[in-house]
DRENKOL-601644 format. One record per residue: residue number from 1; residue in three letters; x, y, z of N, C-alpha, C in turn. Coordinates in steps of 0.02 Angstrom, whole numbers, plus 50000, padded with zeros to 5 digits. Layout:
<sites>
resi/resn/n_X/n_Y/n_Z/ca_X/ca_Y/ca_Z/c_X/c_Y/c_Z
NUM/ALA/X/Y/Z/X/Y/Z/X/Y/Z
...
</sites>
This chain:
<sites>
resi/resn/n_X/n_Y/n_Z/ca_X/ca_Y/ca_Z/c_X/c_Y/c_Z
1/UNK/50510/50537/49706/50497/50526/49777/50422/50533/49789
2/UNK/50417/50490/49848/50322/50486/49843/50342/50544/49923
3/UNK/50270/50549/49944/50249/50601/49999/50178/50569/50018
4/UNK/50232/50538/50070/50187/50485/50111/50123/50514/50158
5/UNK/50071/50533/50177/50016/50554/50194/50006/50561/50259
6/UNK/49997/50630/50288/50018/50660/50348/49973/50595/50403
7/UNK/49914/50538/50377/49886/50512/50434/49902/50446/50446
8/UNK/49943/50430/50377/49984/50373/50378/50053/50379/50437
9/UNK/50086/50434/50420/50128/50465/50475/50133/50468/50534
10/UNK/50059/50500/50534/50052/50508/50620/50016/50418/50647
11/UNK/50026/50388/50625/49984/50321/50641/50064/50280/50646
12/UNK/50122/50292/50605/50187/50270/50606/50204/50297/50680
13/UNK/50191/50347/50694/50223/50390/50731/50219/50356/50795
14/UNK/50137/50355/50811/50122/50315/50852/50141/50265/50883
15/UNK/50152/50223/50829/50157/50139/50839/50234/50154/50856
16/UNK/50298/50195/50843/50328/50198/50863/50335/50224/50932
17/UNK/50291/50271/50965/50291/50278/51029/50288/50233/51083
18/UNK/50216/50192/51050/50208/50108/51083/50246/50071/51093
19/UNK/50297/50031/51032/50356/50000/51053/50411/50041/51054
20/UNK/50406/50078/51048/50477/50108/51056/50536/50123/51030
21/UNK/50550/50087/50979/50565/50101/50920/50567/50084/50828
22/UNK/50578/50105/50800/50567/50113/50739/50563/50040/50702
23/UNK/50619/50001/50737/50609/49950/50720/50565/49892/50746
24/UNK/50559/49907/50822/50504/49843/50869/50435/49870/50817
25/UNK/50421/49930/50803/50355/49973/50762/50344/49940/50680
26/UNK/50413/49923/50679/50424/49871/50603/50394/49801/50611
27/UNK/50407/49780/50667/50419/49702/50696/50332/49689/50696
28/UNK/50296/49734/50745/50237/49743/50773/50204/49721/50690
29/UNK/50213/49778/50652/50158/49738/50584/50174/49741/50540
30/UNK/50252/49689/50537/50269/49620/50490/50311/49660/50449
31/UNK/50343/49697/50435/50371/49726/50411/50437/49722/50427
32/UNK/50483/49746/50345/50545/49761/50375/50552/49835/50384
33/UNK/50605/49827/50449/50634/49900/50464/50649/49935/50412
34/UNK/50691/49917/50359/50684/49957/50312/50645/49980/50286
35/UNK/50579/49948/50247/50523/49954/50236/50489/50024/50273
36/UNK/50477/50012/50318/50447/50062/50372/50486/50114/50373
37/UNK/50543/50127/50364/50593/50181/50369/50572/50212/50303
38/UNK/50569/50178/50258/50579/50207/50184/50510/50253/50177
39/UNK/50450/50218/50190/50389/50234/50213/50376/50318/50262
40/UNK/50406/50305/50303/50432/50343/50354/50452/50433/50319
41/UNK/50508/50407/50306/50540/50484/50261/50499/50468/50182
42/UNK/50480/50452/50171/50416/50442/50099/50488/50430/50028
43/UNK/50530/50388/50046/50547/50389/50008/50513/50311/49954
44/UNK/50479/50294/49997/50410/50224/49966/50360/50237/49992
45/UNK/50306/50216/49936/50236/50217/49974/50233/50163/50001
46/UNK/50185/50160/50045/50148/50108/50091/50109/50079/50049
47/UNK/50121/50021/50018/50071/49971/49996/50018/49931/50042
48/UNK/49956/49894/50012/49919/49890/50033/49906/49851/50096
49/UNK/49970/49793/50092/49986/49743/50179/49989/49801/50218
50/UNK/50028/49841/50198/50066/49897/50251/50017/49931/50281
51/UNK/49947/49968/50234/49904/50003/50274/49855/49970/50296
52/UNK/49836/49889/50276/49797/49862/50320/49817/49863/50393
53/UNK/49900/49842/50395/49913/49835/50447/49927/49882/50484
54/UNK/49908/49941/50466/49880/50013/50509/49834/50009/50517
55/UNK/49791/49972/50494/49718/49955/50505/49694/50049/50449
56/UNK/49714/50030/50399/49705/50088/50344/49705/50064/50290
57/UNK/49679/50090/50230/49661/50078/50160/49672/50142/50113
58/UNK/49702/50150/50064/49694/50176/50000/49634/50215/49968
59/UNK/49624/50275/49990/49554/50303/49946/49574/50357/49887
60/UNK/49552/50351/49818/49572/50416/49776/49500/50438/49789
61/UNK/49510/50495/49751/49461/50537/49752/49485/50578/49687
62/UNK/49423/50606/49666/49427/50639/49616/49389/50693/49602
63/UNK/49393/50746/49584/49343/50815/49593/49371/50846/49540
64/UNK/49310/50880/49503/49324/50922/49455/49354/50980/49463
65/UNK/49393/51007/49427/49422/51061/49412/49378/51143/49415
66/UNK/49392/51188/49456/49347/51229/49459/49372/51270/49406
67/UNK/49315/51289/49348/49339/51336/49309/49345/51416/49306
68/UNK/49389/51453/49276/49380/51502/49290/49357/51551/49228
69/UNK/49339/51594/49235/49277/51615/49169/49318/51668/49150
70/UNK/49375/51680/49179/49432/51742/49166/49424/51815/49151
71/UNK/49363/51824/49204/49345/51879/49240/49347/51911/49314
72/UNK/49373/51881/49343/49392/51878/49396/49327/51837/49476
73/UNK/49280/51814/49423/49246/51804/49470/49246/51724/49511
</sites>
């Protein structure tokens, strides 16, 4: 199971407030209801049509590992 991204969410969330429901929020950007549902409870990620049409994009990031010198410091 993926774990769809708390700003992807709240941007779903939204667009569902606007139309009103889950599915007119599907309709709005091109999507199927299912799609958006699945998205929704993260049981799919949002591919890349999907977050353009949040007007959103895909960023990784990557950061090193902080080491620890196993002294407590």
């Amino acid at each position: 199971m993926t774990k769809t991204s708390p700003e992807v969410l709240a941007e779903m969330r939204r667009l569902i407030r606007v139309h009103g429901t889950q599915a007119a929020a599907a309709r709005a950007i091109l999507v199927s209801a299912t799609y958006f549902s699945d998205v929704l409870n993260s049981r799919r990620a949002p591919g890349e049509g999907f977050l353009k049409a949040l007007g959103m994009k895909l960023v990784k990031v990557y950061k090193r590992k902080e080491r620890g010198n196993g002294r407590g410091k």
